[in-house]
N, C-alpha and C positions, 0 to 999 in steps of 0.2 A: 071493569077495571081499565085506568089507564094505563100503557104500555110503552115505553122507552125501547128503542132499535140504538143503541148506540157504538158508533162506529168512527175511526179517524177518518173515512173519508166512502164516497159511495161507490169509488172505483177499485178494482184488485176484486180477488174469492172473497174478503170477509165482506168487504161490501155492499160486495152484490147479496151476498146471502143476506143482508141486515135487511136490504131496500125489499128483496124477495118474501121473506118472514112477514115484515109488518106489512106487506098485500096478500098474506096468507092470512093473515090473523085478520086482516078484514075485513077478508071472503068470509070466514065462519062468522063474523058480527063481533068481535071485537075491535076494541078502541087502539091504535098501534100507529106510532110514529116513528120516524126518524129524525136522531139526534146524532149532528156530527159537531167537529169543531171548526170546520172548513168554511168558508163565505159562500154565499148562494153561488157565486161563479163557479167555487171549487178550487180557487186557489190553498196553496197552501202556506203558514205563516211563518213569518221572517225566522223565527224561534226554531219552527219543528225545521226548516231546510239545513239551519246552523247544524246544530242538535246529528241530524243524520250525515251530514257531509262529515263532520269530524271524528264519526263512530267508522265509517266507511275508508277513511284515509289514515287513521290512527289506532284504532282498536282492534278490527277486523286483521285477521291474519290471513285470509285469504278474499274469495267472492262469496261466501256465505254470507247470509245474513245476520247481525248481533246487533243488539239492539238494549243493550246491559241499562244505556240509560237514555232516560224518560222522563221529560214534561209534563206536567200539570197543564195542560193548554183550555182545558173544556171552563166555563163555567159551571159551577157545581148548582146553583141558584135553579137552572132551568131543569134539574132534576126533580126537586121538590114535587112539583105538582105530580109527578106518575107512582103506582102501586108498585109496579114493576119496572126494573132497571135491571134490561139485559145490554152486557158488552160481547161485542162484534170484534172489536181489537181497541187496544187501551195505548199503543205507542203513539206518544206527542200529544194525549189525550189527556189519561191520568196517569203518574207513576203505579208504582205496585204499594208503595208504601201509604199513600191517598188511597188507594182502594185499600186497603186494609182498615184504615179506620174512618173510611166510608160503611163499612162489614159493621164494624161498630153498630150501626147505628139505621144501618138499608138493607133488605132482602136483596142482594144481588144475584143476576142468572149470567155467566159467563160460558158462551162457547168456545171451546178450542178451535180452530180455523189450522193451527199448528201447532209444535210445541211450545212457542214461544212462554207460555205463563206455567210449565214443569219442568224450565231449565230456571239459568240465570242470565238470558240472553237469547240465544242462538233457536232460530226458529226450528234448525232440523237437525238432530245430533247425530245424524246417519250412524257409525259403529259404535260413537261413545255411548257408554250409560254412567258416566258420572253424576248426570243428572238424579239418579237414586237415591244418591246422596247428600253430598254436595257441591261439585263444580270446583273445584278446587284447584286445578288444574287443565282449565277450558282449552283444547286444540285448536281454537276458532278465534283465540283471541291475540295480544300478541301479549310475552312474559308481563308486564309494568300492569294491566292492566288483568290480569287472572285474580287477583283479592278484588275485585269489583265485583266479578260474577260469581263469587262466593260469596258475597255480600247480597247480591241478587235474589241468588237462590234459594238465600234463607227465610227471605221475604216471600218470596214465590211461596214456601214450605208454610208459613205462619199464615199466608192467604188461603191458600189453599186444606187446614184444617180450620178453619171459621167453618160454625153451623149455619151462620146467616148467607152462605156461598155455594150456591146449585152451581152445578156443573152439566154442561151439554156439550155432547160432541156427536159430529157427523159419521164417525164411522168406530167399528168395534177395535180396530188396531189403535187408535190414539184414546179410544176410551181404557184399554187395557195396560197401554201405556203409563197414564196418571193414575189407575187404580195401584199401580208397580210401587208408585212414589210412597212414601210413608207417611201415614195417618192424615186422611183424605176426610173433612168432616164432615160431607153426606157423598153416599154415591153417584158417578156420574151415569147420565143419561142420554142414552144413543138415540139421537135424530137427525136423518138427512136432512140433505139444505134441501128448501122446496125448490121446486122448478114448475114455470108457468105453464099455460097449452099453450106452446108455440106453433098452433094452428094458422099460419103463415102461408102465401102461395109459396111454390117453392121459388129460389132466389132466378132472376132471368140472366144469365152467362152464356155466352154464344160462342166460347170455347169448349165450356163443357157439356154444351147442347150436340155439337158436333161430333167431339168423343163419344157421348153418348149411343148417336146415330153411326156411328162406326163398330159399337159392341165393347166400349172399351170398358174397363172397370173403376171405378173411383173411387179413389183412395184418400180419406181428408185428414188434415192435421189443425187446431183450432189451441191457438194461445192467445192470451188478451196483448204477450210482448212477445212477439216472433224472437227477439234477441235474448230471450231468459236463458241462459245457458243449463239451467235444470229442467227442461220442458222437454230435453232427451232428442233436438233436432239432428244434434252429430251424432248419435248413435241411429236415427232412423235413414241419416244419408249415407253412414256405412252399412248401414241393410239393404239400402239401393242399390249400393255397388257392388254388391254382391250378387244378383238378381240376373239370370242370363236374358242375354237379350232380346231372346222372342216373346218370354215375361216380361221386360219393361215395354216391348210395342203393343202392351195386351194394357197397360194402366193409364192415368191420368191423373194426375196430384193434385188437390185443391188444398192450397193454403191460407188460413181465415186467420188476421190477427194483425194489429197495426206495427211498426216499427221495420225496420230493415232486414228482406228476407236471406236466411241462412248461404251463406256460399257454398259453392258445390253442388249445385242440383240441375246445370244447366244439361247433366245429357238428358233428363227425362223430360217430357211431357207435363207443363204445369199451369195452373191459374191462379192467381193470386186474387185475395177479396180481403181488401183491407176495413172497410167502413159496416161490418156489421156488430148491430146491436139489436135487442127489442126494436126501439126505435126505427128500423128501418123496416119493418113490416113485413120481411120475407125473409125464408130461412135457408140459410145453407145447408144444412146438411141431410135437406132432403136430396142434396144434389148426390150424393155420399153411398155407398155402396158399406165402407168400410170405416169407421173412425180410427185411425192409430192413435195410442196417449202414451209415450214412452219416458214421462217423467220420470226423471233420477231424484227428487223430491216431490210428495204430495201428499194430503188428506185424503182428501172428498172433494176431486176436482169438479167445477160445478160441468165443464162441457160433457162429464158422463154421463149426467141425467137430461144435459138437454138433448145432447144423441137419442138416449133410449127415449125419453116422450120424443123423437121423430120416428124413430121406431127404424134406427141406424144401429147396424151390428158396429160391437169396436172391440179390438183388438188393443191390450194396453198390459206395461209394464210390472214388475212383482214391489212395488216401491207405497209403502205406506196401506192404505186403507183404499187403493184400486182393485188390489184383488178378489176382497172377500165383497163388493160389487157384483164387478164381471162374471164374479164364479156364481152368485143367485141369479144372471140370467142369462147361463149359461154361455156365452162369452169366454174367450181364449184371451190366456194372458201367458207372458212367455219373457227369459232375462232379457231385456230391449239393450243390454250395456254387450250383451254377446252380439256381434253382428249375422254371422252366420247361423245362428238358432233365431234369430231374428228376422232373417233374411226366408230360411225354410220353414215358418210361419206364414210368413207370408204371402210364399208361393200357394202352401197349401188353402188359405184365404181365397185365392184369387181361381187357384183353378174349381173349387168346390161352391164359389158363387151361392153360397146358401139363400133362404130368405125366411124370418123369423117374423113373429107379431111381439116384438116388444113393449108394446103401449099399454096394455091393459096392467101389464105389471110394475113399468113403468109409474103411469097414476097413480095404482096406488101406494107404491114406492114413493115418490117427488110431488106428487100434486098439493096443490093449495090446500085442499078444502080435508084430506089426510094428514099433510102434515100439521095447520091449522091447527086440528081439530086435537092431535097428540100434545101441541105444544101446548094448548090453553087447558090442557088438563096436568100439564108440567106444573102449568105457572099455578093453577089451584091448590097442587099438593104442595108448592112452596110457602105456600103464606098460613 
């Protein structure tokens, strides 16, 4: 069978997971592309920038994401030819109501990445559960603009009971989530995003070679936008400050991720590595003793798996679909918004120096040729 990866763009979680998948489906001997709507550069179009800049300056009611409405941008023509058409994310791609009577007419497999496709907008509805119902009253939007995302929603609801519409998510909290929703027309199905063997030398840093050579501990923090203000930086530099002093002469902080690093970090001990990806052939977080992940929003963020295939302990936040993670292998997760229970975490992290084999379980947790092999037996029982 041929196989559609489609995705708005190959950067951010869902993208990677899409580019991920279809060199999963590969590996086992399937036929699997990637379909985005972006130019070979990756640019993105004059339409979807409009589109987002005026949801972002006018509709949003805070820094959350909403995302109510949505372009048609894909060509639909380049679908035809595949058996299977899984979406990766659908904003600036197709609306919700195109995919609806795409369902018409296409076996569609859609992965949640967030909640974005069981609201009527807002990718994370942190306390609200209006979404249950209907959105009627969205705190993420502003007043003018709350009958949109009731209007959303109900689409969402009509998508989301089509028989022609598998559903796949990465972790059991957001699959429990949309099972919440009312009358779901096949049950959704729980599979991690793959992750490669990032069997990589480890990365060469002559800061934290020296740390190293001194006994120190390191401690890594890995976002694709150092400046995400949900990726929990200000709650892990107020666990810092809380840290007595002959526990921070004991650490070293490696931060991996492009964009402008967090302020506030200048009393510790740090390295900064901005340019990693696959593509660079060597891995950081062999450097890593300890991953922190203190997201204040997240699914199935993908740096937990690439941690554990290095076979890197992490420490990470009670937010979304990280815990029930960490907690199968066996991994501390602890409130990362409380500083001080954050902080005495921490310590005990660092004086107990543990060391685990994460990797075997890892594989076959995240590997290619496992997750592969689950997904092309998804896509079988679809058709």
């Amino acid at each position: 069978m041929k196989i559609a990866q489609i995705t708005t763009s190959i950067n951010g979680g869902a993208g990677l997971a899409a580019k991920r998948l279809s060199q999963a489906l590969t590996h086992v001997g399937l036929d699997s592309r990637v379909v985005t709507q972006r130019s070979e550069v990756n640019e993105t179009s004059v339409k979807s920038k409009i589109v987002t800049v005026l949801q972002d300056r006018f509709v949003q009611s805070g820094p959350e994401l909403v995302t109510t409405f949505s372009k048609t941008l894909i060509n639909q023509d380049v679908l035809s030819s595949f058996e299977i058409i899984h979406f990766h994310g659908t904003y600036n791609l197709i609306n919700t109501k195109d995919l609806i009577e795409l369902s018409k007419v296409r076996r569609i497999v859609l992965t949640l990445h967030d909640q974005r496709m069981i609201t009527g907008g807002c990718h994370y509805s942190k306390d609200c559960n209006q979404f249950r119902s209907s959105c009627e009253k969205c705190p993420q939007v502003r007043m003018p603009f709350q009958y949109f995302v009731h209007k959303e929603r109900e689409r969402t609801k009509a998508l989301l009971r089509s028989r022609n519409l598998h559903i796949v998510s990465p972790s059991n909290w957001l699959a429990q989530l949309a099972t919440s929703t009312s009358g779901l027309g096949n049950p959704v199905k729980v599979i991690h995003n793959p992750v490669p063997e990032l069997d990589f030398p480890v990365m060469v840093n002559e800061d934290v070679r020296i740390a190293r050579n001194q006994g120190k501990y390191i401690i890594g923090f890995v976002s694709a936008h150092l400046n995400n203000p949900f990726k929990g930086t200000q709650d892990l530099i107020q666990a810092f400050r809380r840290l007595p002093t002959e526990v921070l002469k004991q650490v070293h902080l490696v931060i991996v991720g492009k964009g402008e690093v967090p302020h506030g970090l200048d009393f510790i001990a740090k390295t900064v590595i901005s340019n990693f990806d696959e593509d660079t052939q060597s891995n950081p977080y062999k450097l890593m003793d300890l991953l922190v992940v203190p997201s204040r929003e997240d699914n199935s963020p993908n740096v937990i798996g690439e941690a554990l295939m290095s076979n890197v302990k992490i420490l990470g936040s009670l937010s979304g679909g990280i815990p029930e993670i960490l907690e199968l292998f066996g991994c501390p997760v602890v409130d990362t918004t409380d500083p001080a229970k954050f902080a005495e975490k921490l310590i005990m992290e660092i004086n107990q120096k543990q060391i685990e084999n994460y990797y075997p379980l890892a594989r076959e947790t995240f590997g290619y040729e496992s997750i592969g092999n689950q997904m092309s037996e998804f896509y079988e029982s679809c058709l």
